[in-house]
C-alpha positions in Angstrom: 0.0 0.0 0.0 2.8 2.4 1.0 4.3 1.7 -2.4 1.1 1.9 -4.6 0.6 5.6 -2.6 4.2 6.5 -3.7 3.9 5.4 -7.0 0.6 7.8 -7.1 1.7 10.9 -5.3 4.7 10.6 -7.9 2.8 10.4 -10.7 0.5 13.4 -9.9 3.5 15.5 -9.1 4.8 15.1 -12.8 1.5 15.6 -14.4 1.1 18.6 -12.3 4.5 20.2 -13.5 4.2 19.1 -17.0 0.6 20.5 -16.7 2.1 24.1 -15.4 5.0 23.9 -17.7 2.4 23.9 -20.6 0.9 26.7 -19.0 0.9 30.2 -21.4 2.5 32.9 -19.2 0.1 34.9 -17.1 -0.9 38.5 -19.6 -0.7 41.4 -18.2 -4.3 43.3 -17.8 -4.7 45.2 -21.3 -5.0 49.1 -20.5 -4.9 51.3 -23.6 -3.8 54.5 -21.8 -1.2 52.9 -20.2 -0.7 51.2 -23.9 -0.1 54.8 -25.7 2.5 55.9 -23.1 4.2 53.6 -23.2 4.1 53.3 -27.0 5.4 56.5 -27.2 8.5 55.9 -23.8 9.6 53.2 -26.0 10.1 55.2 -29.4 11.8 58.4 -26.9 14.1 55.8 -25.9 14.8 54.8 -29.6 15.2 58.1 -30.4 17.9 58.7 -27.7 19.8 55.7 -28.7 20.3 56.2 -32.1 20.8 60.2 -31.8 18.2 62.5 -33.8 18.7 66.1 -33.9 15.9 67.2 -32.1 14.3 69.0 -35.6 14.3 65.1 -37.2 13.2 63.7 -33.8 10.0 65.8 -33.7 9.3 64.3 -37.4 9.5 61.0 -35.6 7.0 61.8 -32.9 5.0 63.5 -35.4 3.7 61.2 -37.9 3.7 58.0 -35.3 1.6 60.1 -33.1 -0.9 61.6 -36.0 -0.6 57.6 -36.9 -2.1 56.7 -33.4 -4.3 58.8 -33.1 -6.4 58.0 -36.5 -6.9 54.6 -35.3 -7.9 54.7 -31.6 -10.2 57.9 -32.5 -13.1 55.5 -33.6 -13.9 54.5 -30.1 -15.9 57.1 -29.4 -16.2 58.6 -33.5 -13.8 61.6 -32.4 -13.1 63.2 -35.5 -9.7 63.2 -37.6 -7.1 65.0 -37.1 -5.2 64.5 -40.3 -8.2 65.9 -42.3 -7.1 69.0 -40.7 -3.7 69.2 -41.8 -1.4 69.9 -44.7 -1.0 67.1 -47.3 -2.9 63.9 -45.9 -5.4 61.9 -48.0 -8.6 61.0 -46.9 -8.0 58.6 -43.6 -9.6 54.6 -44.1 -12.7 53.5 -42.1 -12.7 50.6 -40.1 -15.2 48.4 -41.9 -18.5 48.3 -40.1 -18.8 44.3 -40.7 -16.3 43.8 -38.6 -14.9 44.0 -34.9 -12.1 45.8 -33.6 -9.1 46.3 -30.6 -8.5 49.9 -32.0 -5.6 50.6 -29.5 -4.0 46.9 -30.9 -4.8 49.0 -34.2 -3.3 52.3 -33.0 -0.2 50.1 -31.9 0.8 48.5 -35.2 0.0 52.2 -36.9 2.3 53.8 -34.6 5.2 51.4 -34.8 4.6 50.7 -38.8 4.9 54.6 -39.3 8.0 54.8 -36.7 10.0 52.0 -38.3 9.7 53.8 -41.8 10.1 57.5 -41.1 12.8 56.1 -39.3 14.2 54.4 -36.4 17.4 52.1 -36.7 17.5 50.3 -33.2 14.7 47.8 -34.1 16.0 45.1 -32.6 15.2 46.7 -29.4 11.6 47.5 -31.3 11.2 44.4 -32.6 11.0 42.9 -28.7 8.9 45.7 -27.7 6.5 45.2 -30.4 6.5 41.3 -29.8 5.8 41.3 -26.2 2.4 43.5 -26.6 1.1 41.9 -30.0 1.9 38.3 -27.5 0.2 40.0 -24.9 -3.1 41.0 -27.5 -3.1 37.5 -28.9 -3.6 36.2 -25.6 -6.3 37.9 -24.6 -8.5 39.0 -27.8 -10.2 36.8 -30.3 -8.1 36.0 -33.2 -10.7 37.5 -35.8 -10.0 40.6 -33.8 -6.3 40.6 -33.9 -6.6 40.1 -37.5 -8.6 42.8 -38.4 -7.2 45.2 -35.8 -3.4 44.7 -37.1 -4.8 44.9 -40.7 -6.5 47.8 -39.9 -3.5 49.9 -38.1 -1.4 49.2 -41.0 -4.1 51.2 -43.9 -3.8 53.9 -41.0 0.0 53.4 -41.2 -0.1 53.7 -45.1 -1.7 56.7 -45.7 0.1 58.7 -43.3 3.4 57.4 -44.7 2.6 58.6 -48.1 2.6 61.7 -46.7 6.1 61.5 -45.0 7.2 60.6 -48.4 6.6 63.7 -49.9 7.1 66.2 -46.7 11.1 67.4 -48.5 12.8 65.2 -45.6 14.5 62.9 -47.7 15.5 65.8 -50.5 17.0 67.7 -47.0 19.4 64.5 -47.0 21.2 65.8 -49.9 22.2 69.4 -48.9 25.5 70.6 -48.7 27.3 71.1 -45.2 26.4 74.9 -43.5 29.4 76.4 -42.1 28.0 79.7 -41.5 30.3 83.0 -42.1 33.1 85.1 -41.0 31.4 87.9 -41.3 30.6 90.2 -38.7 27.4 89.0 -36.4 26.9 86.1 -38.4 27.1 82.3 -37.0 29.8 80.4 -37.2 31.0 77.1 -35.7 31.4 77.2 -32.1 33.6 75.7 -29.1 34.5 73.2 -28.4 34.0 70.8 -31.6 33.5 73.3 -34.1 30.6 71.7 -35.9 28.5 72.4 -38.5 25.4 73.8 -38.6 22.7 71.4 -37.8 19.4 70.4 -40.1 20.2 74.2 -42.3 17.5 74.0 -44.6 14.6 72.6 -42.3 12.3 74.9 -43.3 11.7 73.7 -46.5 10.0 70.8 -44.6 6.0 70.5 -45.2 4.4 72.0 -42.3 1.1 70.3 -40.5 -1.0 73.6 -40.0 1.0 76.6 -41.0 0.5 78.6 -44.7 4.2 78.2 -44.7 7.4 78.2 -42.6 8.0 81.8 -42.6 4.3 82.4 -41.6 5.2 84.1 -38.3 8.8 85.5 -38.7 9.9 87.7 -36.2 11.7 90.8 -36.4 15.2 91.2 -37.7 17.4 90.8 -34.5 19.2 94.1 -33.4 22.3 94.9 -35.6 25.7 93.5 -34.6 27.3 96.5 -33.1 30.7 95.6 -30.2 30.7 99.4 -29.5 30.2 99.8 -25.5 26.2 100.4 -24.8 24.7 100.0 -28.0 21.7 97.5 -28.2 23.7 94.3 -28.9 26.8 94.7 -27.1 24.3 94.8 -23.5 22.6 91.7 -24.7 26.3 90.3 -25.1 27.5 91.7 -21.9 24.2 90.3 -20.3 24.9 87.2 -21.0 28.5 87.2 -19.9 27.5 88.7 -16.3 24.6 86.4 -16.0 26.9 83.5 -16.3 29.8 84.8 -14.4 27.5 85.1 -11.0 25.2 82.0 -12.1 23.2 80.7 -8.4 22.9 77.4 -7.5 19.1 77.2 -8.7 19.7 79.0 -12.2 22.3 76.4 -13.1 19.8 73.5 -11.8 17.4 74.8 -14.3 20.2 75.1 -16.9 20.8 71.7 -16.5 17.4 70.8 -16.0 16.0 71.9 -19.4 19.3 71.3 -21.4 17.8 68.4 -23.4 21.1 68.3 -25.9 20.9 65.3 -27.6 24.3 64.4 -27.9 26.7 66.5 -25.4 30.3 65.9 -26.6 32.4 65.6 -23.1 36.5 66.1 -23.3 38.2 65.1 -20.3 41.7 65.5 -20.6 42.7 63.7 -23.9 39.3 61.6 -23.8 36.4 62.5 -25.8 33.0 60.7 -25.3 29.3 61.6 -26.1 26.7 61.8 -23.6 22.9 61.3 -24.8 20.4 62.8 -23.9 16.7 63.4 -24.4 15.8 65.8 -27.2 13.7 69.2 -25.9 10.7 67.5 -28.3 10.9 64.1 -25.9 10.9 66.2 -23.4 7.5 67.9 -24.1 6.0 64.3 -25.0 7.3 63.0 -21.5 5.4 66.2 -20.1 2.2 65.2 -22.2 2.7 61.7 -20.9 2.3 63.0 -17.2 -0.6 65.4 -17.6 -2.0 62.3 -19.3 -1.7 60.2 -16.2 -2.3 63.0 -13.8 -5.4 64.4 -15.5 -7.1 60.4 -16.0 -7.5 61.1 -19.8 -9.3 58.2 -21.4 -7.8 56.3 -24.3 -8.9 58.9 -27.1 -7.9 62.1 -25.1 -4.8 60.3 -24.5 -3.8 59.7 -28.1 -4.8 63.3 -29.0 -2.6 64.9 -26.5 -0.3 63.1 -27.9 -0.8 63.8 -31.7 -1.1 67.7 -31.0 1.8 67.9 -28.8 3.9 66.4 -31.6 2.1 69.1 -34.0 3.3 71.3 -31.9 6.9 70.7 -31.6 7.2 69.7 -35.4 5.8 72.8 -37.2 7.6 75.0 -34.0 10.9 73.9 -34.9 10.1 74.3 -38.8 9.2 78.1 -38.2 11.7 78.3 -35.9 14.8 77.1 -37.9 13.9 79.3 -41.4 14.6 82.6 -39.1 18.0 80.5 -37.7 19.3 80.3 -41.0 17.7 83.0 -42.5 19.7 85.7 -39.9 21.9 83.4 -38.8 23.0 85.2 -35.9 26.1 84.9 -34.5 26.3 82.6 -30.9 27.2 84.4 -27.7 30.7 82.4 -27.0 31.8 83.6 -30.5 31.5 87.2 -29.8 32.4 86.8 -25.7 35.3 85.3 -26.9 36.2 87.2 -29.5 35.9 90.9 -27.3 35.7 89.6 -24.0 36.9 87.4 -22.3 39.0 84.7 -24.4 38.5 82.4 -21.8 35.1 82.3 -21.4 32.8 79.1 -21.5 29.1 78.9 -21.3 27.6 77.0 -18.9 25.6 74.6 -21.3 27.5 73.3 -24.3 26.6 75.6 -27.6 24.5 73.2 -29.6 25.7 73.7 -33.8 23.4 76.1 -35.1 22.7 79.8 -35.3 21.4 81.3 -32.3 18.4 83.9 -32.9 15.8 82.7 -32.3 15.7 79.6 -29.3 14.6 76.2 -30.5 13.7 75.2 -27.0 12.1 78.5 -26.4 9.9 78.2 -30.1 8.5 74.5 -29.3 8.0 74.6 -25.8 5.9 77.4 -25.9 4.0 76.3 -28.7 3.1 72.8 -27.0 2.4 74.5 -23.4 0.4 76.6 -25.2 -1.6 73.4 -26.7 -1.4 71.2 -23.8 -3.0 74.2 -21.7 -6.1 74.3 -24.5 -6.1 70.5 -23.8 -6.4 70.6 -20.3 -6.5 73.5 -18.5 -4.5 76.8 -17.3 -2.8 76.8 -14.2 -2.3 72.8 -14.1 0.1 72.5 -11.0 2.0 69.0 -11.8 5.6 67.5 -11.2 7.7 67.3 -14.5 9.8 63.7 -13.5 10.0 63.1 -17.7 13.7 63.8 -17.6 14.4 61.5 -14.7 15.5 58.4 -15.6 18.1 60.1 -17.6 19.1 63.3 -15.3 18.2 62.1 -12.0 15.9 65.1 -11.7 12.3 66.5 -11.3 10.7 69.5 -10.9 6.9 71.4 -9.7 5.3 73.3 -11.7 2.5 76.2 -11.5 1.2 76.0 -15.1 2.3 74.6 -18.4 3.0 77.8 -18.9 5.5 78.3 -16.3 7.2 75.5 -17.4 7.7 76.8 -20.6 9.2 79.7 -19.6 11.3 78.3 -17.0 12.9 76.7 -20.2 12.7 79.6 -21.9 15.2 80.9 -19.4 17.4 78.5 -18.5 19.1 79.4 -22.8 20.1 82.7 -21.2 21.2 81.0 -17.4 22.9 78.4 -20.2 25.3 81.0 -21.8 23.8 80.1 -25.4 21.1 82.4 -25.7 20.7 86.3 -26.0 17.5 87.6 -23.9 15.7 88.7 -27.2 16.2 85.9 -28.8 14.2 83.1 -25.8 11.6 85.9 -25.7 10.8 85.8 -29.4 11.2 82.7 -29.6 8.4 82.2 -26.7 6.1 84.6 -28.7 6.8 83.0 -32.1 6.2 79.7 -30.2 2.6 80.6 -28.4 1.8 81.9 -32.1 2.2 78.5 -33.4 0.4 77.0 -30.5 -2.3 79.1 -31.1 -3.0 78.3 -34.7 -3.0 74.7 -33.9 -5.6 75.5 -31.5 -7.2 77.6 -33.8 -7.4 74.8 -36.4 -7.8 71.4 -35.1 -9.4 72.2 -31.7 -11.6 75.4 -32.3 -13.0 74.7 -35.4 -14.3 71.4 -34.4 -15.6 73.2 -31.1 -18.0 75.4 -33.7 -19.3 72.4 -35.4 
């Protein structure tokens, strides 16, 4: 008896592990909000790895996020966003015959769009991408899955045929920019001397503007080194400013920095440092208000789509007044009448200085996000921490964006004049998009 009893708790201990070993792994609860961020965490990372100037990044966020959007809007009907934009066809229904996971379909949109506009670590995407579609075919019914996949990629299609024809890939082709000796006019800067980054940007296609140049600011005060006049104070502004930096101005220096690719030198040693771009920076931002503000799936998706509208058409107007006054950087001219010595605080990122990048986009996405939500939305910024080791509390979107604003000038790389117009330029850009997507559907 003793051995018949052995014999049988034996057995039913290998049936049960062969019974658990045949077990599929336990899928994690499907939530489409928590889907879409982090969708879009996964491409920031991407995008950090294989360093995109922050101009080529925003095209990234743009069309994967427009992508997204179009697909997950039909569970609730919410209308298109694309239809409201420069250059898109006409987006695909979902077929009425048949059933749907739309953020499964918002998924394969977004990463079929990424992967082609274009991303080079997939590898990294390829897992990503594996481990949710696993996670779907667990869960859903496979007529769903089907349909949902096939579904996202039309999305996917349409929105790709317009990337193909937005002047990215003719902007490959352009000759190096390596500014001027002239008087007041950009050259390359300390310490690597590089050229000037993404020069003709502003022949890209933009989403809602007439045109890049649509809201060009005013010609930036004449070079002039003679003590007192108007450019020599902004010069000698700067200089002070970062001779007598406080403790807090260069936390929010560093804070904001967002260079994609700082070049260190220590000693004989030279290594790069990435980072997150200003644009990822704003979509981690969107990401938070997201979670903070309990946005269902279809808010979710256009916070992100509008934020990336945002950034993408602010750094277009932004870089045709770079290159067309090409202003000359504030380490040039320090140097030059200064102090020889002199180093900004931040490293000089290559391009011509008037007006900010980071002043132009942020101001323009605040200026969306706080149409989306709400003014005076107090929440912690902790975006940036993973990679900085930093957060910060903010009053408003607004006050964020001009915190950044700021920080250009506490940075060393940025003239007073030049974050300010940028922040007006910015809020001009903001507003349209408003105007255009969010407005006009309001009055319908």
């Amino acid at each position: 008896m003793k051995i018949k009893l052995g014999y049988f708790l034996g057995f039913a201990c290998i049936l049960i592990m062969m019974f658990s070993c045949n077990q599929k792994p336990v899928s994690k609860p499907l939530d489409s909000v928590d889907i879409l961020i982090n969708n879009e965490d996964q491409l920031t990372q991407i995008i950090i790895y294989d360093v995109f100037t922050p101009p080529v990044a925003s095209r990234i966020y743009v069309y994967s996020s427009i992508a997204a959007y179009e697909a997950i809007r039909h569970l609730n009907n919410a209308p298109s966003v694309a239809e409201k934009l420069n250059g898109f066809d006409k987006m695909p229904m979902p077929d009425k015959s048949k059933k749907y996971d739309f953020t499964l379909a918002a998924t394969k949109a977004f990463f079929k769009v990424a992967r082609n506009v274009k991303v080079f670590s997939v590898d990294s995407l390829n897992a990503y991408e594996k481990s949710v579609y696993d996670n779907y075919k667990a869960q859903i019914d496979p007529a769903v899955y089907e349909a949902s996949v096939a579904y996202g990629d039309t999305i996917a299609s349409v929105v790709l045929k317009r990337a193909k024809t937005d002047g990215y890939f003719i902007s490959r082709g352009k000759a190096k920019y390596l500014g001027s000796n002239e008087p007041g006019k950009w050259r390359p800067t300390p310490p690597d001397y590089l050229d000037g980054v993404e020069w003709c940007w502003n022949t890209m296609k933009p989403m809602v503007l007439d045109s890049a140049s649509q809201f060009a600011p005013a010609v930036p005060p004449k070079y002039d080194t003679k003590p007192g006049s108007t450019f020599y104070n902004l010069v000698k502004e700067v200089y002070d400013i970062n001779k007598n930096l406080t403790p807090e101005q260069k936390l929010i220096a560093k804070y904001w920095d967002d260079n994609p690719f700082v070049i260190e030198h220590a000693g004989h040693m030279t290594f790069g440092n990435k980072k997150i771009t200003p644009g990822g920076h704003w979509m981690g931002i969107a990401a938070q208000i997201i979670k903070q503000e309990k946005a269902d799936p279809v808010k979710a998706a256009q916070t992100f789509a509008l934020t990336s509208i945002a950034l993408f058409d602010g750094f277009i107007s932004c870089w045709d007044e770079k290159y067309r006054s090409s202003y000359v950087r504030p380490v040039t001219v320090i140097k030059d009448i200064m102090d020889k010595d002199w180093m900004p605080f931040l490293q000089t990122p290559p391009f011509p200085e008037y007006t900010s990048g980071h002043s132009t986009i942020t101001a323009s996405a605040a200026t969306v996000l706080t149409k989306l939500y709400r003014d005076n939305l107090v929440f912690e910024d902790s975006s940036d921490y993973k990679y900085i080791g930093l957060k910060r509390k903010f009053s408003s979107l607004s006050a964020a964006a001009d915190e950044c604003s700021m920080s250009r000038v506490y940075g060393g790389i940025h003239y007073t004049i030049s974050v300010n117009t940028g922040a007006a330029m910015g809020k001009q850009v903001g507003g349209l998009i408003n105007h255009k997507i969010l407005e006009q559907s309001e009055n319908k």
